[in-house]
mmCIF entry with sequence, helices, sheets and N, C-alpha, C, O atoms, coordinates in Angstrom:
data_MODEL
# 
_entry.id   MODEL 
# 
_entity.id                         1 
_entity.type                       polymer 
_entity.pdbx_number_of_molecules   1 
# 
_entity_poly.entity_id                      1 
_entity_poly.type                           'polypeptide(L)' 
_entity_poly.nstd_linkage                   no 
_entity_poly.nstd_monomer                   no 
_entity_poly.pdbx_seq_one_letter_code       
;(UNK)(UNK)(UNK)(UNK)(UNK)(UNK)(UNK)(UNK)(UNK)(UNK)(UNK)(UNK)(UNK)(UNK)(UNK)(UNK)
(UNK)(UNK)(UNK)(UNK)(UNK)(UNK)(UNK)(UNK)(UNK)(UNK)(UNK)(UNK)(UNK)(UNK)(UNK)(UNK)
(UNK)(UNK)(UNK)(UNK)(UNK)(UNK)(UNK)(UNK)(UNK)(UNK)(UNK)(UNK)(UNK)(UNK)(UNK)(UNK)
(UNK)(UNK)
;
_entity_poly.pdbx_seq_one_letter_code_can   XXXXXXXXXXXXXXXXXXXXXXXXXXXXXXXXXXXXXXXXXXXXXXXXXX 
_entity_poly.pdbx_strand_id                 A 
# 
loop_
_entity_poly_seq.entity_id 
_entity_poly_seq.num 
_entity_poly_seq.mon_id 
_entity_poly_seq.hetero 
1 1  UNK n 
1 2  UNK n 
1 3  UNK n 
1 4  UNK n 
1 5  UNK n 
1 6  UNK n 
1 7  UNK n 
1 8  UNK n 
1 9  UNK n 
1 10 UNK n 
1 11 UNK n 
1 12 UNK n 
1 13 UNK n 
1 14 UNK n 
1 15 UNK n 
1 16 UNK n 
1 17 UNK n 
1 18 UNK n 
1 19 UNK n 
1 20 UNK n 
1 21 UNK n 
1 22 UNK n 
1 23 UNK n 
1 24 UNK n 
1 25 UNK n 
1 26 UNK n 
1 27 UNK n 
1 28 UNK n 
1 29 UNK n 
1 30 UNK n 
1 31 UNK n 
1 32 UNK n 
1 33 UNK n 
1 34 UNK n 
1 35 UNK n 
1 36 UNK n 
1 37 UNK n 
1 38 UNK n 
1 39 UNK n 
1 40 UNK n 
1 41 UNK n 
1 42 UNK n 
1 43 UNK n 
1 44 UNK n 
1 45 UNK n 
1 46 UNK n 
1 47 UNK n 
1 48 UNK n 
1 49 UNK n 
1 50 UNK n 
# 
_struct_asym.id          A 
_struct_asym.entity_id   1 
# 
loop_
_struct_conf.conf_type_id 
_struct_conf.id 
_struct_conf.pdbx_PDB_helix_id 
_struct_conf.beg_label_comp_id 
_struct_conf.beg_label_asym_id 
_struct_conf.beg_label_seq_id 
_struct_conf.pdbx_beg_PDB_ins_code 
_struct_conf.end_label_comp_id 
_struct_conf.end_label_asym_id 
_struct_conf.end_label_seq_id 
_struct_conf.pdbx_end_PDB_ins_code 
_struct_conf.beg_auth_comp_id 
_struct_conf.beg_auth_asym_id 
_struct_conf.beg_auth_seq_id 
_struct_conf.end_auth_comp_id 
_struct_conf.end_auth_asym_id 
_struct_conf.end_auth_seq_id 
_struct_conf.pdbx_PDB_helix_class 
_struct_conf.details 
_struct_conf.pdbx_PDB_helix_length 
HELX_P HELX_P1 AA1 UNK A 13 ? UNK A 16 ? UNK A 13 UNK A 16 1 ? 4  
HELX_P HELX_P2 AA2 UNK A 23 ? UNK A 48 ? UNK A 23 UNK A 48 1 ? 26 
# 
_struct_conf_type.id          HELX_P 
_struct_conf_type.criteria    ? 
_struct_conf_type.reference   ? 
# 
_struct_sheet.id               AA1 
_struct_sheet.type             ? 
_struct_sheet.number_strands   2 
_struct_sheet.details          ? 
# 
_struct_sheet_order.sheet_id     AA1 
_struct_sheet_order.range_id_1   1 
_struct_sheet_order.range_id_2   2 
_struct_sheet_order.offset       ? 
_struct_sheet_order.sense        anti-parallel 
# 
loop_
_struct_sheet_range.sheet_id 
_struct_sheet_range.id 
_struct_sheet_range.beg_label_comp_id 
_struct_sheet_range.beg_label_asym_id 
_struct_sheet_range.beg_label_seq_id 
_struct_sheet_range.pdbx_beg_PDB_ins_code 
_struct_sheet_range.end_label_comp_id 
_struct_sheet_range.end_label_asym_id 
_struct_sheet_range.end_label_seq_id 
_struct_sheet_range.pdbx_end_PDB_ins_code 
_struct_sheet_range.beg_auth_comp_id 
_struct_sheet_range.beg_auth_asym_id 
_struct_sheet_range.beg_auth_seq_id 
_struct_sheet_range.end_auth_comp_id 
_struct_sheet_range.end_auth_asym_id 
_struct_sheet_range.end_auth_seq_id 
AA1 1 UNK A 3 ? UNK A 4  ? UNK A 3 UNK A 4  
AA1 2 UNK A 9 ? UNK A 10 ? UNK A 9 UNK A 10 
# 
loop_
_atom_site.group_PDB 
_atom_site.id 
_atom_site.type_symbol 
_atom_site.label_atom_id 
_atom_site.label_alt_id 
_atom_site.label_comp_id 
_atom_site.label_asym_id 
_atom_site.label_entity_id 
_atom_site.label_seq_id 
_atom_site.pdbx_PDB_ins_code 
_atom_site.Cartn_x 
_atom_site.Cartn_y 
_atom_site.Cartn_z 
_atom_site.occupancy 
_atom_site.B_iso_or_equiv 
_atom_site.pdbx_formal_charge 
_atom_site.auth_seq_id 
_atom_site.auth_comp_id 
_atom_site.auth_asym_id 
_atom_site.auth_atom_id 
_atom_site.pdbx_PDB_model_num 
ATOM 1   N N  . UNK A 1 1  ? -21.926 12.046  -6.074 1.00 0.00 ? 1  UNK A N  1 
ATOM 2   C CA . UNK A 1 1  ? -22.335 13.031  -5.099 1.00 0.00 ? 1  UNK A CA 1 
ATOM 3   C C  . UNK A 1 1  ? -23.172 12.341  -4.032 1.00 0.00 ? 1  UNK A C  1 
ATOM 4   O O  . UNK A 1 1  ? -24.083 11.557  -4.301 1.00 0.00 ? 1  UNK A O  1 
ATOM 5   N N  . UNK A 1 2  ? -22.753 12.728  -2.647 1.00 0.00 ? 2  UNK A N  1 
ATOM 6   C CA . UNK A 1 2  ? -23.357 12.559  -1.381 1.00 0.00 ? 2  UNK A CA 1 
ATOM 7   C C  . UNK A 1 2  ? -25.133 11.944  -1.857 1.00 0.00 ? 2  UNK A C  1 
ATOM 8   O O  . UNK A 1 2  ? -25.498 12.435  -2.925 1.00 0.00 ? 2  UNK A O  1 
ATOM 9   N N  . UNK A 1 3  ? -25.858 11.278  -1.397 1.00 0.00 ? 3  UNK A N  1 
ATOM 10  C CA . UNK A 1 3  ? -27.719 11.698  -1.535 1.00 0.00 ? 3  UNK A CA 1 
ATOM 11  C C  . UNK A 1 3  ? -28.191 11.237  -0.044 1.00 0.00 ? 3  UNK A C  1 
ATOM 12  O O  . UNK A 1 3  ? -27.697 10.590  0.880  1.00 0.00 ? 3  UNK A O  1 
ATOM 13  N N  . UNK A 1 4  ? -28.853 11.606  -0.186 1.00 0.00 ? 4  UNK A N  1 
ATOM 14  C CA . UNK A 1 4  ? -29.808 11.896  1.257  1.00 0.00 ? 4  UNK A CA 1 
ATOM 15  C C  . UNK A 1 4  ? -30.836 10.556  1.220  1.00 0.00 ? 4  UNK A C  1 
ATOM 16  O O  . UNK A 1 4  ? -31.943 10.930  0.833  1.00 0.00 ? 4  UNK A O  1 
ATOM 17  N N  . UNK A 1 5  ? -30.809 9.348   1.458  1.00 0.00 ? 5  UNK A N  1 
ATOM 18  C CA . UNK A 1 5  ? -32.083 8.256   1.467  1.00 0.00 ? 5  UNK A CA 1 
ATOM 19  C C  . UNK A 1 5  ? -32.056 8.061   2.920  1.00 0.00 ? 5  UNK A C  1 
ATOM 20  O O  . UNK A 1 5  ? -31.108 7.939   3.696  1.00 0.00 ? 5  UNK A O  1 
ATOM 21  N N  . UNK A 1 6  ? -33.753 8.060   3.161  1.00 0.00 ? 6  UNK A N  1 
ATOM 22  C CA . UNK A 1 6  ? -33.680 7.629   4.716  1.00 0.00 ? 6  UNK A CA 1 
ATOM 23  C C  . UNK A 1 6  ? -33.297 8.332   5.689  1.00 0.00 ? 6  UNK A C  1 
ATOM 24  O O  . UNK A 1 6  ? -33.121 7.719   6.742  1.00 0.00 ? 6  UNK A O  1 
ATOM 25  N N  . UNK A 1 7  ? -33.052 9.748   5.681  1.00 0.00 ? 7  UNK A N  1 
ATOM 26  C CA . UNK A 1 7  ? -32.600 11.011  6.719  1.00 0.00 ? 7  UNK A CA 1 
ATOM 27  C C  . UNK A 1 7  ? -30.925 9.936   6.901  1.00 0.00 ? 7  UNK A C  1 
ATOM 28  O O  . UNK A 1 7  ? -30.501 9.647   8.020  1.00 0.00 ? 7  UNK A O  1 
ATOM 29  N N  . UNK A 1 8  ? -30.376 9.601   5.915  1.00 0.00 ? 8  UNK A N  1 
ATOM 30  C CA . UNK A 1 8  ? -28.759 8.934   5.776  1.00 0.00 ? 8  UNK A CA 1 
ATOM 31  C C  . UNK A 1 8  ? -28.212 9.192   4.918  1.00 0.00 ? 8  UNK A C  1 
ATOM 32  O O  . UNK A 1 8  ? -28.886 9.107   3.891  1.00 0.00 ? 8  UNK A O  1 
ATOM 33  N N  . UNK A 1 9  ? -27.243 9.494   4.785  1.00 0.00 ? 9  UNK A N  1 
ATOM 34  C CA . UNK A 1 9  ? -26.079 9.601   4.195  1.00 0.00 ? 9  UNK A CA 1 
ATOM 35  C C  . UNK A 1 9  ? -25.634 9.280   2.867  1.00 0.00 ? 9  UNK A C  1 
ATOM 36  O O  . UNK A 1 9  ? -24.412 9.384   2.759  1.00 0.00 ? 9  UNK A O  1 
ATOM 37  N N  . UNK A 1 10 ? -26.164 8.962   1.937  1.00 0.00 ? 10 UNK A N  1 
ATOM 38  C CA . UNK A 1 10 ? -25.008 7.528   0.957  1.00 0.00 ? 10 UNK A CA 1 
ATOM 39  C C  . UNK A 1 10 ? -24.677 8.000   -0.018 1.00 0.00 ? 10 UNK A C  1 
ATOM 40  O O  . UNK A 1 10 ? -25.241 8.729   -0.834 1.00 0.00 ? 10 UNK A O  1 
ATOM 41  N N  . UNK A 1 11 ? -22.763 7.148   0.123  1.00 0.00 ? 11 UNK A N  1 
ATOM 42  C CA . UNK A 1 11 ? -21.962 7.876   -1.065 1.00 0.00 ? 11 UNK A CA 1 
ATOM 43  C C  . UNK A 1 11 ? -21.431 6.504   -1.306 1.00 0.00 ? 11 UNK A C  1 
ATOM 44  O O  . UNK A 1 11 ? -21.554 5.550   -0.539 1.00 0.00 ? 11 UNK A O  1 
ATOM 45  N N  . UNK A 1 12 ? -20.701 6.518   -2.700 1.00 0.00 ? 12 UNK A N  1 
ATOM 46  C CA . UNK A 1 12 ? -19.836 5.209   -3.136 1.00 0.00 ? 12 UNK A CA 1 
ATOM 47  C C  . UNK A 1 12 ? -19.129 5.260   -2.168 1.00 0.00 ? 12 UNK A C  1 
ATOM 48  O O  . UNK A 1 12 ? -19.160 5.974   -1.166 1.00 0.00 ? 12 UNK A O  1 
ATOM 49  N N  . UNK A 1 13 ? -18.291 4.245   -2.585 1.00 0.00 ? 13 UNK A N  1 
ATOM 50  C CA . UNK A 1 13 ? -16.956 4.009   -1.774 1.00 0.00 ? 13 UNK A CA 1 
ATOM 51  C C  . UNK A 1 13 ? -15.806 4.667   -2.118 1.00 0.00 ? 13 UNK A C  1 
ATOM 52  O O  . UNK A 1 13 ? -14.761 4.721   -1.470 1.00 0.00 ? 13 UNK A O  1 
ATOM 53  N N  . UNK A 1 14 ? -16.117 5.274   -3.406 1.00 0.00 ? 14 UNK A N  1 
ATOM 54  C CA . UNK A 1 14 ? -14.556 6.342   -3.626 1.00 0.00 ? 14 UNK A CA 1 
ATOM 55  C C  . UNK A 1 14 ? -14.768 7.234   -3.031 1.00 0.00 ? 14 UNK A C  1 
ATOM 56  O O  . UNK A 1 14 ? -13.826 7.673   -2.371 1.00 0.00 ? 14 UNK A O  1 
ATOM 57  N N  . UNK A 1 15 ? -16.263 8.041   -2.952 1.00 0.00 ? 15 UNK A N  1 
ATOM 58  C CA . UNK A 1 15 ? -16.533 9.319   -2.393 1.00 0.00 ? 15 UNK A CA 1 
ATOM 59  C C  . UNK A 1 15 ? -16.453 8.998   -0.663 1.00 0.00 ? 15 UNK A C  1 
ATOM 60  O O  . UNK A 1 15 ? -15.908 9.939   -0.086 1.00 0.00 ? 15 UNK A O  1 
ATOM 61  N N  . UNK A 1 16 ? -16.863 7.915   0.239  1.00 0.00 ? 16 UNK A N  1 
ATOM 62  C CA . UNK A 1 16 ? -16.407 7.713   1.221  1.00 0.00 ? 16 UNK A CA 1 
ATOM 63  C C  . UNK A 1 16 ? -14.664 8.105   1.251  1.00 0.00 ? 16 UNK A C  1 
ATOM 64  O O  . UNK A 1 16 ? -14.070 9.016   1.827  1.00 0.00 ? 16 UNK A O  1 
ATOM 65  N N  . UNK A 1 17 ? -14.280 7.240   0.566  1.00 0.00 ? 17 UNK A N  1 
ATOM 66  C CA . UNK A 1 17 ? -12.825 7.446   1.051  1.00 0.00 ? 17 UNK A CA 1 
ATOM 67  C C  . UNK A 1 17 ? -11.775 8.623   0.663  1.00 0.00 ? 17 UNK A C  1 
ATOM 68  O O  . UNK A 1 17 ? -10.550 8.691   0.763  1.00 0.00 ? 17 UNK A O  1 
ATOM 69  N N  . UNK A 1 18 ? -12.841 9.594   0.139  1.00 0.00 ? 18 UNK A N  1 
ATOM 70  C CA . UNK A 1 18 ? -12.254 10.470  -0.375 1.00 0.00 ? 18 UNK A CA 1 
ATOM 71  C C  . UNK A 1 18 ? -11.312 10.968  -1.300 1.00 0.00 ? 18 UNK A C  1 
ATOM 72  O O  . UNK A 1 18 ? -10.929 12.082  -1.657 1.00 0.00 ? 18 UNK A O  1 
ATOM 73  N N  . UNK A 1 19 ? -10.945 9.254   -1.703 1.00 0.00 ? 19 UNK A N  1 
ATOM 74  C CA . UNK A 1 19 ? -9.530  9.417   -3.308 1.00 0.00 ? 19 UNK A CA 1 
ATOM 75  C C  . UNK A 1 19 ? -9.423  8.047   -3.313 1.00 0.00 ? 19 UNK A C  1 
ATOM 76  O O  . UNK A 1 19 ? -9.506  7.296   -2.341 1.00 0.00 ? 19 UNK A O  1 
ATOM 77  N N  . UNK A 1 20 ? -9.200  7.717   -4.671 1.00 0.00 ? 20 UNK A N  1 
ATOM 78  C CA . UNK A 1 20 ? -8.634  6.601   -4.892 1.00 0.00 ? 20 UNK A CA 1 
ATOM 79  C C  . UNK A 1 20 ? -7.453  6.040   -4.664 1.00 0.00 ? 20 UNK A C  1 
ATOM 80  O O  . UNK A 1 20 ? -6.734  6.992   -4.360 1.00 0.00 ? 20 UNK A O  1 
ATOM 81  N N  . UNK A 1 21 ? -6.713  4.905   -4.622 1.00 0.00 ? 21 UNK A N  1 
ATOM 82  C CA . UNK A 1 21 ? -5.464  4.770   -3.866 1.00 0.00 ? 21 UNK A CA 1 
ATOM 83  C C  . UNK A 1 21 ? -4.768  4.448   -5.481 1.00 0.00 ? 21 UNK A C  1 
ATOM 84  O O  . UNK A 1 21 ? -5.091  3.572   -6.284 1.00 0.00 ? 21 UNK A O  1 
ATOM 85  N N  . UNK A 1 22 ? -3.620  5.594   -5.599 1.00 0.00 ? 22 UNK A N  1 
ATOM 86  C CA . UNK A 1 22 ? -3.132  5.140   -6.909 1.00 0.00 ? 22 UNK A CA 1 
ATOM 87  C C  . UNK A 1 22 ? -1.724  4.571   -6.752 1.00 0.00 ? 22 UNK A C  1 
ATOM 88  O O  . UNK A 1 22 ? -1.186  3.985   -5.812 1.00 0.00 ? 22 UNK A O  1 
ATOM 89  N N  . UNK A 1 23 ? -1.276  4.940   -8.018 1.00 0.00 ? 23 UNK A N  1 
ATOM 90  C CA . UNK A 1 23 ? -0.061  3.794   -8.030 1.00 0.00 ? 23 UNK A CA 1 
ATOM 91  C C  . UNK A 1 23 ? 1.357   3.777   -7.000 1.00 0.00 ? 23 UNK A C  1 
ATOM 92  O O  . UNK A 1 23 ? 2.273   3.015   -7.311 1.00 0.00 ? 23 UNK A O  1 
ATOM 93  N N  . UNK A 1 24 ? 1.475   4.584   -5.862 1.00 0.00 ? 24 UNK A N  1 
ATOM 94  C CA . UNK A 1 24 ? 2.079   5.566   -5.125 1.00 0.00 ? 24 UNK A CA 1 
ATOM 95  C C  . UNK A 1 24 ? 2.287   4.070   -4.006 1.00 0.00 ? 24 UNK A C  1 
ATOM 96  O O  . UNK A 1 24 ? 3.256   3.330   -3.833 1.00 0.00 ? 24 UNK A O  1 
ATOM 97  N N  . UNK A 1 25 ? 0.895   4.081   -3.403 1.00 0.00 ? 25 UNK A N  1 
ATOM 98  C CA . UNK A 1 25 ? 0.995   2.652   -2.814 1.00 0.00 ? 25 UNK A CA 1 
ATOM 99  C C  . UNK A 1 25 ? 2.327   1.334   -3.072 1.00 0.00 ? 25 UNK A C  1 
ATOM 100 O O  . UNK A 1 25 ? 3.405   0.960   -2.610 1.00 0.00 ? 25 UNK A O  1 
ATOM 101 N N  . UNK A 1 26 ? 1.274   1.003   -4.197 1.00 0.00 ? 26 UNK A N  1 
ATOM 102 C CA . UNK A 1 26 ? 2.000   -0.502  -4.717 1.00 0.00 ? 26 UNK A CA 1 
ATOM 103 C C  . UNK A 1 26 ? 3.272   -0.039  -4.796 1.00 0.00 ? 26 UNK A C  1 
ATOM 104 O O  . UNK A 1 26 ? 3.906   -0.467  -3.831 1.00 0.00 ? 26 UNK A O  1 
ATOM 105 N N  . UNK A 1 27 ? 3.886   0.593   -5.456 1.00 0.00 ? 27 UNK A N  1 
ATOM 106 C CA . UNK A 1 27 ? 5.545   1.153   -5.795 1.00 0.00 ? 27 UNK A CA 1 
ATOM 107 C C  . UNK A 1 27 ? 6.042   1.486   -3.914 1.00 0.00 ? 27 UNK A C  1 
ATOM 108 O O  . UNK A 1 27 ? 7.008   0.837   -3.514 1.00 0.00 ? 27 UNK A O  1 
ATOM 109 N N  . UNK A 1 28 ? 5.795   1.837   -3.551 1.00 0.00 ? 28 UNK A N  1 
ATOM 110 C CA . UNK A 1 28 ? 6.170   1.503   -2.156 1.00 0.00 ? 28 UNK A CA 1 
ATOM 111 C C  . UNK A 1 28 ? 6.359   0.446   -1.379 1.00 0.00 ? 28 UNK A C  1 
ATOM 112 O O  . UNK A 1 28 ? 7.235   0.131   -0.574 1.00 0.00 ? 28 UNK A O  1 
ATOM 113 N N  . UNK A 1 29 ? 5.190   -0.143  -1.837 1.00 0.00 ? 29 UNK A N  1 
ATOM 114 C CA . UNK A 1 29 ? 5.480   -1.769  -1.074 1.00 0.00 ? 29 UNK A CA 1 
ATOM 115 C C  . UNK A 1 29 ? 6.649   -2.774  -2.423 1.00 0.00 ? 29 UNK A C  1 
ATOM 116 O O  . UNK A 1 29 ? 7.225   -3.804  -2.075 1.00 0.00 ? 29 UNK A O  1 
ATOM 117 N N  . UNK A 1 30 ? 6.721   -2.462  -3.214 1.00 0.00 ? 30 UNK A N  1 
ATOM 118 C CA . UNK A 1 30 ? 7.309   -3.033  -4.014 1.00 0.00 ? 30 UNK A CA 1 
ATOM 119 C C  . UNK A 1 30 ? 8.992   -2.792  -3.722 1.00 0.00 ? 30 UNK A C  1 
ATOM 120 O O  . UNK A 1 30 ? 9.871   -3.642  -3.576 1.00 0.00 ? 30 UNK A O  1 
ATOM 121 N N  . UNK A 1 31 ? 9.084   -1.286  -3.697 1.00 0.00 ? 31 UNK A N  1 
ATOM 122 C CA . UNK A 1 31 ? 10.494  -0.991  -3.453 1.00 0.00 ? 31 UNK A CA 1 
ATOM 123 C C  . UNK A 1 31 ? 10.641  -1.637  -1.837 1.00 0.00 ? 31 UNK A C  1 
ATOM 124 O O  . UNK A 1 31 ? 11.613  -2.390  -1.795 1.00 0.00 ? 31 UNK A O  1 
ATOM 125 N N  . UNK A 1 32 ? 10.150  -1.564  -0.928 1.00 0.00 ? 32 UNK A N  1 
ATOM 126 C CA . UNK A 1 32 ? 10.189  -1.981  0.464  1.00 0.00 ? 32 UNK A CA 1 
ATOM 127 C C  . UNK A 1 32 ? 10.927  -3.755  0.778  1.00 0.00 ? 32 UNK A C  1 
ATOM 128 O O  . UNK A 1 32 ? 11.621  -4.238  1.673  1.00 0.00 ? 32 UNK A O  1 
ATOM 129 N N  . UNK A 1 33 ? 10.384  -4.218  -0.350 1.00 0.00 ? 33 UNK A N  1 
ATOM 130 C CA . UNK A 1 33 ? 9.959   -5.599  -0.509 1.00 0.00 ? 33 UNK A CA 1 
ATOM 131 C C  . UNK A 1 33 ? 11.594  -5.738  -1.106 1.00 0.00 ? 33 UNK A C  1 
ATOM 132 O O  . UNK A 1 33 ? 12.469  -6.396  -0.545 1.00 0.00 ? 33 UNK A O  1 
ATOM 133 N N  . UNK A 1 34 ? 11.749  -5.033  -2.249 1.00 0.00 ? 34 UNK A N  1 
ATOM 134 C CA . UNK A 1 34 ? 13.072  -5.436  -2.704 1.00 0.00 ? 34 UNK A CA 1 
ATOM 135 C C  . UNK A 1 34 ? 14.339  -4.662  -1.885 1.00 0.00 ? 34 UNK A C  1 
ATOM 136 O O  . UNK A 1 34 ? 15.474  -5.133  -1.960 1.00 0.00 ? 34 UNK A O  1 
ATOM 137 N N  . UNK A 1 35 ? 14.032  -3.319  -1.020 1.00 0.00 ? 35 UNK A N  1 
ATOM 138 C CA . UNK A 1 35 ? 15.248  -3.507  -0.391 1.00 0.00 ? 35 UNK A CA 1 
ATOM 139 C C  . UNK A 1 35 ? 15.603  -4.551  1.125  1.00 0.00 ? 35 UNK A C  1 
ATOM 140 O O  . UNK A 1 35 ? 16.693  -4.585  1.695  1.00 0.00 ? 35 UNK A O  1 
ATOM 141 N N  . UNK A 1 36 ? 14.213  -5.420  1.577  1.00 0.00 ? 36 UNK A N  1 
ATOM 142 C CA . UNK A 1 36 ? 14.727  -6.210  2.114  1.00 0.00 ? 36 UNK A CA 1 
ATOM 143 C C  . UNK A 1 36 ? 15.184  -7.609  1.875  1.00 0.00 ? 36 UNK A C  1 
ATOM 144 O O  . UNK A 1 36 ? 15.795  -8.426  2.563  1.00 0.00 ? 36 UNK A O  1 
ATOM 145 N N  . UNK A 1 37 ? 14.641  -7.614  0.564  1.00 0.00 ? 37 UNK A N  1 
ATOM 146 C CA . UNK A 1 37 ? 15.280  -9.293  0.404  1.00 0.00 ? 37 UNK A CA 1 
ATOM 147 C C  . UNK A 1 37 ? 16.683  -8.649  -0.079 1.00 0.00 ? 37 UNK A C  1 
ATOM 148 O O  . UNK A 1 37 ? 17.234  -9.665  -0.503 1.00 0.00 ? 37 UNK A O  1 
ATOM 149 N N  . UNK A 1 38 ? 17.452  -7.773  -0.248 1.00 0.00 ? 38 UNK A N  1 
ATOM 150 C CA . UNK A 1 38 ? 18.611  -7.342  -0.605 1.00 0.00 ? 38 UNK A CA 1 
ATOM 151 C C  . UNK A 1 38 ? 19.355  -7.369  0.624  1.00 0.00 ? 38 UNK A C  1 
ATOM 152 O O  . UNK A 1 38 ? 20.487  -7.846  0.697  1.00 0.00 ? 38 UNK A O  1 
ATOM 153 N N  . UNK A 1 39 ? 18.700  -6.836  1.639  1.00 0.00 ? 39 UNK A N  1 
ATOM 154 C CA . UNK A 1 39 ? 19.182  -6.535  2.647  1.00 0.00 ? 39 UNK A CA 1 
ATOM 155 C C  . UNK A 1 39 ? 19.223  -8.318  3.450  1.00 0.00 ? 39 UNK A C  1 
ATOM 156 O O  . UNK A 1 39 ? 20.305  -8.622  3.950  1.00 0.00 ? 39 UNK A O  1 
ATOM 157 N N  . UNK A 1 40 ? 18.412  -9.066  3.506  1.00 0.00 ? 40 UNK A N  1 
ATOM 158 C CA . UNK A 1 40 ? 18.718  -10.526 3.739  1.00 0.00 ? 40 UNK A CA 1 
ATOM 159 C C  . UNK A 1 40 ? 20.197  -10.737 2.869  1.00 0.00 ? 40 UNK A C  1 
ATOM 160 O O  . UNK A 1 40 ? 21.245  -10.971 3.470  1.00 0.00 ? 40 UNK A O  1 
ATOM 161 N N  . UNK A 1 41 ? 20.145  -10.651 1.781  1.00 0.00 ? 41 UNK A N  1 
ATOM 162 C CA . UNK A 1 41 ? 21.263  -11.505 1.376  1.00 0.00 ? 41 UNK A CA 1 
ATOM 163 C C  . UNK A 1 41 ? 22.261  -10.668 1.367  1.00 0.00 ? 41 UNK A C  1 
ATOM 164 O O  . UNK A 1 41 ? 23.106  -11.100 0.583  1.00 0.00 ? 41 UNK A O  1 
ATOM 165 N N  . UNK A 1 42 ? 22.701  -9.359  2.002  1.00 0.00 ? 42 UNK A N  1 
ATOM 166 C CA . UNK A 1 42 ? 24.198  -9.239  2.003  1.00 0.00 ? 42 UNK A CA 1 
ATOM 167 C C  . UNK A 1 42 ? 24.064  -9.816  3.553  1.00 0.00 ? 42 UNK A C  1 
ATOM 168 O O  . UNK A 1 42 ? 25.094  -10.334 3.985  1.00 0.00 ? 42 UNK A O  1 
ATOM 169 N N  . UNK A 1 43 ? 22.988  -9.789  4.387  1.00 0.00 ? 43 UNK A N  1 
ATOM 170 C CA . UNK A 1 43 ? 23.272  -10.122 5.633  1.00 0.00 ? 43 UNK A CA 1 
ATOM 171 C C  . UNK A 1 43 ? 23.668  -11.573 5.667  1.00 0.00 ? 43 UNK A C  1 
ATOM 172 O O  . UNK A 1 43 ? 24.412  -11.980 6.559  1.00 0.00 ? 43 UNK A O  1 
ATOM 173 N N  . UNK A 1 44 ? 23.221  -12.336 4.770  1.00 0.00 ? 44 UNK A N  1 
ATOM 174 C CA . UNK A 1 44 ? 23.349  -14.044 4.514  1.00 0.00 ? 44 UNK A CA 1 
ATOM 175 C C  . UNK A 1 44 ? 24.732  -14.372 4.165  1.00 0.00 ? 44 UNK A C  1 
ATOM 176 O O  . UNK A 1 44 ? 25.380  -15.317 4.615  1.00 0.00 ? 44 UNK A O  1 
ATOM 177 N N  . UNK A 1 45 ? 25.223  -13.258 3.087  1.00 0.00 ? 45 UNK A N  1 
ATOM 178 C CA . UNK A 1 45 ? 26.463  -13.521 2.314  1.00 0.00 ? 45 UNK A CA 1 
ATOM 179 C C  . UNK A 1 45 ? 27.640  -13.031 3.878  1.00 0.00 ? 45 UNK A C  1 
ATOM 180 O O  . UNK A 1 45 ? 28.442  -13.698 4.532  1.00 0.00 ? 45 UNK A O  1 
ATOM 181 N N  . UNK A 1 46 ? 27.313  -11.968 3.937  1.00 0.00 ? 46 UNK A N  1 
ATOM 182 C CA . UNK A 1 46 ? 29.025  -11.406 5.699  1.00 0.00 ? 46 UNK A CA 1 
ATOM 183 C C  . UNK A 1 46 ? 28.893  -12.673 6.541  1.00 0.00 ? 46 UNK A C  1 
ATOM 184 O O  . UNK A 1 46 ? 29.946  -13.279 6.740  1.00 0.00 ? 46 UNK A O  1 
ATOM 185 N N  . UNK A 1 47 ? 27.594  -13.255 7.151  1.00 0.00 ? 47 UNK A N  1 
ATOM 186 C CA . UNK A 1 47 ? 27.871  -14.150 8.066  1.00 0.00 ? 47 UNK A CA 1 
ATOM 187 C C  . UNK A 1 47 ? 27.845  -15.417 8.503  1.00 0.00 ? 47 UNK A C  1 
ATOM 188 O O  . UNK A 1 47 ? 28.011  -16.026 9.560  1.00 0.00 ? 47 UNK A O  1 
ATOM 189 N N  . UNK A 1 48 ? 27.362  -15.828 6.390  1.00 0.00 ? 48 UNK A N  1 
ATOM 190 C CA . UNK A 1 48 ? 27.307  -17.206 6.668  1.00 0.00 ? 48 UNK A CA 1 
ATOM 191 C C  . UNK A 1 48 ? 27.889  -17.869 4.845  1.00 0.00 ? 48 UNK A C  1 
ATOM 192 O O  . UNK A 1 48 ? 27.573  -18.808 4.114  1.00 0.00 ? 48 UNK A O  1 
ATOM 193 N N  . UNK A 1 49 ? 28.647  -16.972 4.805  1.00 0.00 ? 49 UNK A N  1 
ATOM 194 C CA . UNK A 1 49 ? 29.520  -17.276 3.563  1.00 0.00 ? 49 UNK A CA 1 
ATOM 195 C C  . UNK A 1 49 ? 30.554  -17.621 3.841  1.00 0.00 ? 49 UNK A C  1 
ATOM 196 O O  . UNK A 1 49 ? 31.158  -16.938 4.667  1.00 0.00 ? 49 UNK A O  1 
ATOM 197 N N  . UNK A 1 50 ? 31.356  -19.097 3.150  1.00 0.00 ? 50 UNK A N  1 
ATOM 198 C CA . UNK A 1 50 ? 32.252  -19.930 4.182  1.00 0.00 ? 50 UNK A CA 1 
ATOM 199 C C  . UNK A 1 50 ? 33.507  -19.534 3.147  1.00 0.00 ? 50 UNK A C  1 
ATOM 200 O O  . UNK A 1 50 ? 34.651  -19.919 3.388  1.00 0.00 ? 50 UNK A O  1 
# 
């Protein structure tokens, strides 16, 4: 909870940010990550597969 020191403000940093960042994130960048190295190699394989 919020406290008052110093006519200021102070909260943790979860309560600053208002939520924690859960697993929603990472699984996003993860799937992101694997559909472009997928997406490199069919692009690698159509135009430079002999």
């Amino acid at each position: 909870m919020a406290k008052l020191q110093d006519e200021r403000i102070v909260e943790t940093a979860v309560e600053a940010r208002g939520a924690e960042r859960g697993p929603t994130v990472r699984n996003v960048l993860v799937v992101s990550l694997c559909l472009v190295v997928v997406a490199f190699a069919v692009i690698y394989f159509i135009y430079f597969r002999h």
